[in-house]
Structures are given as structure tokens and as C-alpha cells.
N, C-alpha and C positions, 0 to 999 in steps of 0.2 A: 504494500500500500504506500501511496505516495500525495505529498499533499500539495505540492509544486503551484503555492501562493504567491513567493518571490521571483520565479521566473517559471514561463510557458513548456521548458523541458528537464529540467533540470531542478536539484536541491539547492537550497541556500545555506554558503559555509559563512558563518560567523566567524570563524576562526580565520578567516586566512588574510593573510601579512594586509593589514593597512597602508597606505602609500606613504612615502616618507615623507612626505611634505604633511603627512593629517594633522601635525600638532598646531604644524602653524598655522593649519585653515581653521583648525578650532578653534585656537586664539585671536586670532585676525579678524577672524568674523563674528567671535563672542559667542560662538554656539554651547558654551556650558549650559546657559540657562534653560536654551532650550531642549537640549539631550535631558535636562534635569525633569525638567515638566513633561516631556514626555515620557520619563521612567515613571513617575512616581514614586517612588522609591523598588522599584522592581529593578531587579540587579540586571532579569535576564534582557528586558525592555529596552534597559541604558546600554549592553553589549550588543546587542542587535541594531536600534538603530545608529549609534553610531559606525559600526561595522558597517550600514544599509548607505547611510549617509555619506561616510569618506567613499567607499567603493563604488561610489557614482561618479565619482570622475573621469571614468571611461566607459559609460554606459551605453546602451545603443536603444534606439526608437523601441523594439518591439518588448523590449524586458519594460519599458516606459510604461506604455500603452498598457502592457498584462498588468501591473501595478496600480494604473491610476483607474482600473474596471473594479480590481476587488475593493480598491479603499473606497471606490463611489459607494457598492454594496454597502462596506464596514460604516464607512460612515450617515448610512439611509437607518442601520440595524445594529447601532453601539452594543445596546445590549444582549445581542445575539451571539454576536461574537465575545463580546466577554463570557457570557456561559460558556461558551465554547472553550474558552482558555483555560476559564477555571477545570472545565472537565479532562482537560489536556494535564493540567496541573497537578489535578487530582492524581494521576496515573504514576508523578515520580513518589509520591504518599504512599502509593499501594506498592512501591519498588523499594523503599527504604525499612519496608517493613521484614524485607525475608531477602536471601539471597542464594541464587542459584547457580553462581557464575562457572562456566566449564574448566577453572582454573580448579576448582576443590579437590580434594584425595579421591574422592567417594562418587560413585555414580550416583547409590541409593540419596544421597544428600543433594545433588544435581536433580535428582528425580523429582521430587519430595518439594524443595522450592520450586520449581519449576512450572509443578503440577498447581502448586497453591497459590504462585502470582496470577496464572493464567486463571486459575476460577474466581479469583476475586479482581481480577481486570473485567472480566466479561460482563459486569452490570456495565461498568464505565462505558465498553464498547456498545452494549445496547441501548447505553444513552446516546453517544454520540450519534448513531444510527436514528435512533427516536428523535434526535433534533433539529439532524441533515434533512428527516423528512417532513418534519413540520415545518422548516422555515424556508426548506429550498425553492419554493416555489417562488420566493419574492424577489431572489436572487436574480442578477442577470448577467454576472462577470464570467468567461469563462473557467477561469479559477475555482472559486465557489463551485458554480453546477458539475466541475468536473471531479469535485472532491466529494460533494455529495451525489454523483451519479454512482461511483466505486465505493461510497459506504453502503449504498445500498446497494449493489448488487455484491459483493463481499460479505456484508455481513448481512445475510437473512436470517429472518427464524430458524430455516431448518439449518442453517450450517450453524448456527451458534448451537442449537437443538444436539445437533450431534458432535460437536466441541465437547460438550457437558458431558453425551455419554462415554466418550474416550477419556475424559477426566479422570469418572467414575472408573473406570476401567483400570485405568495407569496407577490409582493408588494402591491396586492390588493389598484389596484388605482383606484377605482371604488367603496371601500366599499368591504364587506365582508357577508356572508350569515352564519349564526350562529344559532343551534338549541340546544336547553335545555329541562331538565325536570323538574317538580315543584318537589320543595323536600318537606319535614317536614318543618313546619311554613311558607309555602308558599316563601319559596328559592329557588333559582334556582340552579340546581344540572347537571353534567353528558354534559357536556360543550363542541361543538363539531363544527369546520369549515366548511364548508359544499360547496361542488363544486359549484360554481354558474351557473345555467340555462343558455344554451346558447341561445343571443335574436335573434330568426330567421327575427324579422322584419326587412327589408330593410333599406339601410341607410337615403331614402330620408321619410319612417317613422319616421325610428328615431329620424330626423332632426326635424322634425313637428309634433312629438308627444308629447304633453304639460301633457298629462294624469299623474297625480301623481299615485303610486301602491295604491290598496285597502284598505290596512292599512299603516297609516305611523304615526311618531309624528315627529312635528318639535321642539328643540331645543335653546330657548331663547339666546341671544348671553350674556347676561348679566347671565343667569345661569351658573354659575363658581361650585357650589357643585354640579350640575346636569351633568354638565362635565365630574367630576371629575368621578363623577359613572359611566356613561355610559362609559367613559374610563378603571375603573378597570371592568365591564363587559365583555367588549372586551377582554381586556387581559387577562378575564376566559376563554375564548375559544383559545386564541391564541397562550397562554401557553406551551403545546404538541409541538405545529406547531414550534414556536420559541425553543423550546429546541431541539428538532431534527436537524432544520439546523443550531444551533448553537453548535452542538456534527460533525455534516458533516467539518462547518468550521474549530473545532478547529482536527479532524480528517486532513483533507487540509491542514493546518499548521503544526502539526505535521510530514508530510512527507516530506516537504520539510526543516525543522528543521534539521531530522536526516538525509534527503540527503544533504544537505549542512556541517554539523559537519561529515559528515564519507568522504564525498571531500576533507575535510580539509586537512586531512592525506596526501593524494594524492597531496594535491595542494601542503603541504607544502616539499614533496620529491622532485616533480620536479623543486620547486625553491633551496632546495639543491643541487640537480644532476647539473643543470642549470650551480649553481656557481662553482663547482667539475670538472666542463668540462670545464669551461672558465680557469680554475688555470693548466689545463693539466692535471688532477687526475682521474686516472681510477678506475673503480668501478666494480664489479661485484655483480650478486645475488648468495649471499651463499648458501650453502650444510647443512640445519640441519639435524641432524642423532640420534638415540633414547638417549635417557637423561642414560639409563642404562650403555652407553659405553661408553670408555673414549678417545674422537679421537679431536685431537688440530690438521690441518694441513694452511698453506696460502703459497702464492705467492704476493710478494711485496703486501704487508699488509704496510698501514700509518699509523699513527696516523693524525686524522679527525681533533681534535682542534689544534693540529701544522700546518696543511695544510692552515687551514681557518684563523690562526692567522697570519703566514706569507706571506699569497696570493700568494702563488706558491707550486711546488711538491720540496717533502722532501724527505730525506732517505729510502726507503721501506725496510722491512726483509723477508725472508721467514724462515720457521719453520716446520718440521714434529717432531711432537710431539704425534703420535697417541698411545694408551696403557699406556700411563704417568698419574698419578695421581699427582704428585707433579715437579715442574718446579722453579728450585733456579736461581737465575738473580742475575751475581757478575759483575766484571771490572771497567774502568777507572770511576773516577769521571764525570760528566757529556758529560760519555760517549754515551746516550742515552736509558738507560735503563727505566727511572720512561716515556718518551716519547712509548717506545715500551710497556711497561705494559697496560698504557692507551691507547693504539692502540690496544690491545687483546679486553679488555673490554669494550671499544666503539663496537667494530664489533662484540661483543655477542649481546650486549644488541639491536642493530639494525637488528640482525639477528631473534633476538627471538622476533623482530617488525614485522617485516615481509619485512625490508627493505632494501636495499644495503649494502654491505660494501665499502672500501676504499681498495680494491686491487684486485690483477690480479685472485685470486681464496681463496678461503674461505670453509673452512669445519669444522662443531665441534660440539659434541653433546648438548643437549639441556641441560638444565641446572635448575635447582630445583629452583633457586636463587641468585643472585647475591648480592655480598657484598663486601665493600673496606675497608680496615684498612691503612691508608695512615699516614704517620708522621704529626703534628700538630704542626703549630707556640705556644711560649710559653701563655697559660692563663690570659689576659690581666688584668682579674680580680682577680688575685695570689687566687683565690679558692680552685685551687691543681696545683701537678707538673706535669710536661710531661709525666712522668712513670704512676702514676695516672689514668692519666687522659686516659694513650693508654691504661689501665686493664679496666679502666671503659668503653670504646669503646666495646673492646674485649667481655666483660660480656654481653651487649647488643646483638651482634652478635651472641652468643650462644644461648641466650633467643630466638633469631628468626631463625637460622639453622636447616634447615633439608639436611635428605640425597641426595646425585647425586646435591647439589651444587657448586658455586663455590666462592673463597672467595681471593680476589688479597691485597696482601700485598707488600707496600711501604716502606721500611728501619722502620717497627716496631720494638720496645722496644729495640731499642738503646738510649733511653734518659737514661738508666741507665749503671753499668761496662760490658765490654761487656762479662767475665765469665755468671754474672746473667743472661743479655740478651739471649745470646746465648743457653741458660740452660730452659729460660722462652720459649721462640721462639720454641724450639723443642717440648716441651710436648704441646705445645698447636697445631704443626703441626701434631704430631703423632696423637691428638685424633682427629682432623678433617680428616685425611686419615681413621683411624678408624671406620668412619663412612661415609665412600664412597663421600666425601667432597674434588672436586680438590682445590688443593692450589698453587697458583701462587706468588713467595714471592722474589724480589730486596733487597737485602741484603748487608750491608760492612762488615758485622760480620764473619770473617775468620771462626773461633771456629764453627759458628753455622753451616755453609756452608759444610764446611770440614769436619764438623762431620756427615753430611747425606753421604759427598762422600764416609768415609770410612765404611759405615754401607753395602756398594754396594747392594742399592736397586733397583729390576729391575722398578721400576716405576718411578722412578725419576728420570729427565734430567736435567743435568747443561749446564747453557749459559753464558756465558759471554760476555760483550762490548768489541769491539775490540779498538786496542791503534797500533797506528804505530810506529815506533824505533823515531823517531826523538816526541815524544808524541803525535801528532794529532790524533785528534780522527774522525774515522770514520763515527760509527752511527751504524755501522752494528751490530746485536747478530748472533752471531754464537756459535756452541757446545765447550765450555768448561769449564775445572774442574775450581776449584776458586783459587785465588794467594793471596796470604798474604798483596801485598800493593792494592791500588783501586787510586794513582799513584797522588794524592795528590799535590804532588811537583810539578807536570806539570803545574797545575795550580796556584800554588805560585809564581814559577819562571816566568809566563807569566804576573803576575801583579804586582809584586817586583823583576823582573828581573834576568835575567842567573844565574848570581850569587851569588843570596841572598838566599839559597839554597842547605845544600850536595847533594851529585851524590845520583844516585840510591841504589847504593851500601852502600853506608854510611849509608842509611836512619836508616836500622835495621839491626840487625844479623838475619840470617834468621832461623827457627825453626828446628830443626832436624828432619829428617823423623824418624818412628819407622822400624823395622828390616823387612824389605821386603816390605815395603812401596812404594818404587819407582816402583818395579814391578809391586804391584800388581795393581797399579794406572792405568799402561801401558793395563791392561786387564779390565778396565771396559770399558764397552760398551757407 
């Protein structure tokens, strides 16, 4: 049996190696919080989706698609499927209780557990079957219908019906019938169980038949080494018997194992969606679109860890960005720019999960890869400098980049002048475009910014945070070219006051444009 919720052919490994970049997209993008709320405190919830989450970085359409069919279900039927979980749950409770495992000395002990997990599994199974059929009808994911089409043709009445009586059968509580053949040196060889004769006598025979069989031996009770043999005897026949229905049980566990870890996903979405709905935050199921093209579009798009860190709805942006390969993020200082970056790259990386975003609509090609180059507090262990330490980032990111990635840059390689910066930033954008690599880069570096605008490339969009006359800041990005200040002073004056502070004007002279500069500003697209 197979439960194949996480992908259309295949099982879902939690286990296997995370990408080496995971820690930094978790940090970068502040995804504790929400790994947290969607566990709930469930251990296995928080190892699954995050495992679900980072290993979507190299996702592809159709495992998308199978994904966002059953969470529609999951999330029409929360309750459903949490029965479901717990009943999946329930099954490692019924396994902690006894152990049968083929590693034991003893067949009879192999036997003996083996026989007694599977008859106290089998309510559990005919629950799950009992539930597959009640609810399946509502279902429409292939997923779903295809898990409850094999519980019920797997487990019907009559096959559980006679599960029970092989049960009965295997406990051999009556003794066992066992035939052998003499081997070399008068051994016994070729060790085999053998159905026992059914006794047609009557009961009130039975009752009053004292007749011992034709051959018998009785066993001394003080015989402790005659025991011991006739004990590993038995367990030369019983050997087969017991490893069969101890391959059945750990078969039996196994499926409710992987039905319970690929629920998890599920469970843990709908306890996100849950809290997303109670905060007012609307959500939809994204649009992925082939990794080959380059299509960015959304409608009030959030950022997810600002939502969930301040328990209510936040600023949304919209964005068409489609045909863009490179996307420069300038404006006011905590204007909300490093928030809306991490609101792109949350809703990829859940996109390419297979699960919601945080807005009104979501579209964007698939994506090779995901990678963050974010600014870093100073090296606590003065090892190296910030400049450093951002090449040494950066080197690691190349080491693992491939094409039709994409790779979000937070105010990189400003820790040094911002000539160099500026100078460094650009060749390392140029060869990542070069190689069919989106780059998504929040920037103060004038120099660096201004010098894409005047390259006038049609792939590239500039955004800026918006600032109102009186300095407040919005929240909003919207399209435009970059400005020489990033308004600095706003924020001075608000924490040392009006006029501790020049005007705007004061701050700098401003750069001269070169000869037709102004114009040709006015015609970029």
C-alpha cells in the first residue's frame, strides 16, 4: 500500500540531505516562524515541512500541481484529514506497545508480536477504510481518490475477515503440527508447519475423551535442557511462519509511517492557513509557469514573517514584472524594501512546495534554485571583515549555481567604498544574467543602480520604496528609476529631532546629469 500524497509516483523522503544553502534561506527569509506555526508543536510536522519547503528549490510543474489538488481537498476538509492523522498516529501507539522485530533470538517471540501488533492494528485499519469511505466522495484531488480507491479495494470485509482467521490460526493455542526430514547424521532437516487436522469428533466426545494420541512423549517439568530443545525445535519450523508475518507487520507499519509523514504537510498548511485567516490575510494558490521563462507577476503579495510576527495584515505590493531578468530595489531607508524582497522569496519557495502564497494572485516561473546573499552583522569572532566575508558567501553560491535560477540580494558588498562596491556588484550581476540567472538585488549604492539605468536594458526593472513629502513612509514599491539620497535624514530627524539635521537640500550637491541624460531617462521604459 502506498499513499503517494507528496508526489504522483513516488514516496516522500524527509530524510534526505537538505540543500546547503537551507540555513541561509531560512534565515534570510525568517521562515522560523512560520515552520513554527505550522508545526505546532508536532516534531514530525516541523521535519517534514521544512524538509517539503527547502526541497523545493528544484521542483518541477507536475509534483506542483499533484500538491496544490490535495491541499485544495485538505484545506475544503481540515478536519478530515486531521482524523486521518491522528488515526495514522494512533498506529506508532499500537507499535510501541510490543515488538516483533526479525533481529530477536527466537522465532516463537517474532511470532507472538507479530501476530499481536497485526490484530490490534486491524481496528485502526478498518477505521481508516471506514473513513476513506465516508469522506471520499467529497474529495477531488487525484491523490486523495487514489488513496482511498486502494483502501478500499485492499482492505474489504472479507480480507480483513480472513486476516482474523489466520490470526487465530498462527497463535496456535492448541500446539502446532510440525513435519521434518532426517538429514545427514540423523538431523533433522527441511522444517515445515503443517495445517492441523480438523477434529470432527463432537464436543460432548471431546469432552470425555481421555484417549492420549498414538505417539506422544511427555516432558519432565524439571527438564530445563530438554526444554530448551524442544523449544529451538519448534522454532525450526516456525521460523518461515514468523518471518512472513513479521515482513506483513513491518509492511502494516510502514504504510501508515508514510501516511502519517506525507499528512504532515497537509496538517501543517492548514494550521498555517488557519492562523493566515484568523490575522485577515488572504492567500491564494499560485500560477507556476516553465523555469525556461522569465515571468514575476502578484496582487497584494505580503511578506509571511511580517504578517505572522505582527498578528495582523500588513502593507501588500503588486508587481508585473514579467520578461525581467534583473529587478534593482532602491528608496527610502526602511522604506520596506528588505520586507518586500523577503515576501518574493517566501512565495517562491512555497510555490515551488506546492503550497499557498500570501496574496491576492501569484504567478512566476519555476526556478532552478534559490539562493540569498543578504548583508551580515559584523564576525563576532574578528576571523575576517564584512567585505570578506560577503566574497566568501558569494564564492559558495557560484560553487552551487546553475542556470534558470534565482539568487535575491540584500544591500550586498556595501561593507566596503561604494566606487569598489558598486564596480564588484555589477560584474558579479552581469555574469549571473549571463547565465540565465534572475537577480533580484535592494541596493543604496547610487553608482551601482544608476549604472544598470543608464546601460537601458530591456530586462531590467527598477523599483523603488515610496516616501511621502512630509517623509512617511508608505510600504508600497512601485516602478522607479533610483535617487541619489535613500532619505537618511528622515530618520535622524525622527530620533534627534526636526532640527538636528540640514534640509534636504543641504544634505549634498547633487551630481550633474551627462548631456542628454535627463531625456533620455524620460524614454526608458
Amino acid at each position: 500500500m502506498k499513499a503517494y500524497l507528496m508526489h504522483h509516483d513516488r514516496d516522500f523522503d524527509p530524510r534526505r540531505p537538505l540543500p546547503l544553502n537551507g540555513r541561509d534561506l531560512l534565515d534570510d527569509l525568517e521562515l522560523h516562524g512560520m515552520l513554527e506555526t505550522m508545526a505546532a508543536d508536532d516534531e514530525l510536522v516541523l521535519d517534514v515541512c521544512r524538509a517539503a519547503l527547502l526541497g523545493a528549490t528544484h521542483s518541477d510543474a507536475g509534483t506542483i500541481r499533484h500538491r496544490q489538488q490535495v491541499l485544495a481537498d485538505a484545506l475544503a476538509h481540515p478536519q478530515f484529514i486531521r482524523d486521518l492523522y491522528t488515526l495514522a498516529t494512533s498506529a506508532q501507539e499500537v507499535r510501541k506497545k510490543g515488538y516483533w522485530g526479525l533481529s530477536l533470538h527466537h522465532a516463537s517471540g517474532v511470532l507472538h508480536g507479530a501476530v499481536d501488533f497485526v490484530g490490534n492494528i486491524i481496528p485502526l485499519l478498518r477505521q481508516v477504510r471506514m473513513l476513506a469511505a465516508e469522506g471520499g466522495v467529497n474529495f477531488q484531488s487525484e491523490g486523495l481518490r487514489r488513496l482511498f480507491s486502494m483502501l478500499e479495494a485492499e482492505l474489504s470485509d472479507d480480507y480483513i475477515a480472513l486476516v482474523q482467521q489466520h490470526l487465530k490460526t498462527l497463535k496456535f493455542s492448541h500446539g502446532f503440527v510440525m513435519s521434518a526430514r532426517i538429514g545427514q547424521g540423523n538431523k533433522g532437516r527441511d522444517y515445515v508447519i503443517r495445517t492441523p487436522n480438523p477434529d470432527t469428533r463432537g464436543w460432548i466426545r471431546r469432552l470425555f475423551d481421555r484417549r492420549l494420541p498414538p505417539q506422544h512423549y511427555t516432558l519432565s517439568p524439571r527438564d530445563e535442557a530438554g526444554a530448551r530443545a524442544l523449544s529451538e525445535l519448534g522454532d525450526r519450523g516456525i521460523d518461515p511462519v514468523a518471518n512472513a508475518v513479521a515482513q506483513s507487520a513491518e509492511h502494516i507499519m510502514s504504510f501508515f509511517m508514510m501516511l502519517r509523514t506525507e499528512l504532515a504537510f497537509y496538517i501543517g498548511c492548514i494550521n498555517l492557513h488557519e492562523r493566515l485567516m484568523a490575522e485577515g490575510q488572504p492567500v491564494c494558490m499560485p500560477r507556476p509557469l516553465p523555469q525556461d521563462e522569465r515571468r514575476l507577476a502578484f496582487t497584494a503579495l505580503a511578506d509571511l514573517a511580517l504578517v505572522l510576527k505582527l498578528g495582523r495584515k500588513v502593507v501588500a505590493n503588486d508587481l508585473a514584472a514579467d520578461g525581467r531578468d534583473l529587478l534593482i530595489i532602491t528608496g527610502a531607508n526602511q522604506g520596506g524594501k528588505s520586507s518586500f524582497l523577503r515576501g518574493i522569496g517566501a512565495a517562491q519557495l512555497m510555490m515551488q512546495s506546492g503550497m499557498f502564497v500570501t496574496a491576492a494572485a501569484f504567478s512566476a516561473n519555476l526556478c532552478n534554485g534559490i539562493y540569498t546573499h543578504y548583508k551580515r552583522e559584523e564576525d563576532a569572532g574578528m576571523e575576517s571583515g564584512k567585505f570578506d566575508e560577503e566574497l566568501k558567501r558569494m564564492s559558495q553560491i557560484v560553487d552551487l549555481i546553475a542556470g534558470d535560477a534565482l539568487v535575491l540580494f540584500n544591500e550586498s558588498f556595501a561593507a566596503t567604498n561604494e566606487r569598489e562596491g558598486a564596480e564588484i556588484a555589477r560584474q558579479i550581476v552581469d555574469a549571473l544574467l549571463s547565465r540565465r540567472i534572475k537577480v533580484l538585488f535592494v541596493s543604496h549604492q547610487f553608482e551601482f543602480s544608476h549604472g544598470f539605468l543608464r546601460r537601458g536594458l530591456p530586462n531590467a526593472l527598477f523599483l523603488r520604496a515610496q516616501r511621502q513629502d512630509d517623509g512617511a513612509r508608505t510600504f508600497k514599491i512601485a516602478e522607479g528609476e533610483p535617487l541619489q539620497t535613500s532619505y537618511g535624514l528622515d530618520l535622524y530627524r525622527n530620533i534627534f529631532g526636526a532640527d538636528a539635521a540640514p534640509a534636504d537640500g543641504e544634505a549634498a550637491a547633487p551630481v550633474p546629469e551627462a548631456e542628454g541624460e535627463a531625456e533620455r531617462r524620460e524614454t526608458v521604459p
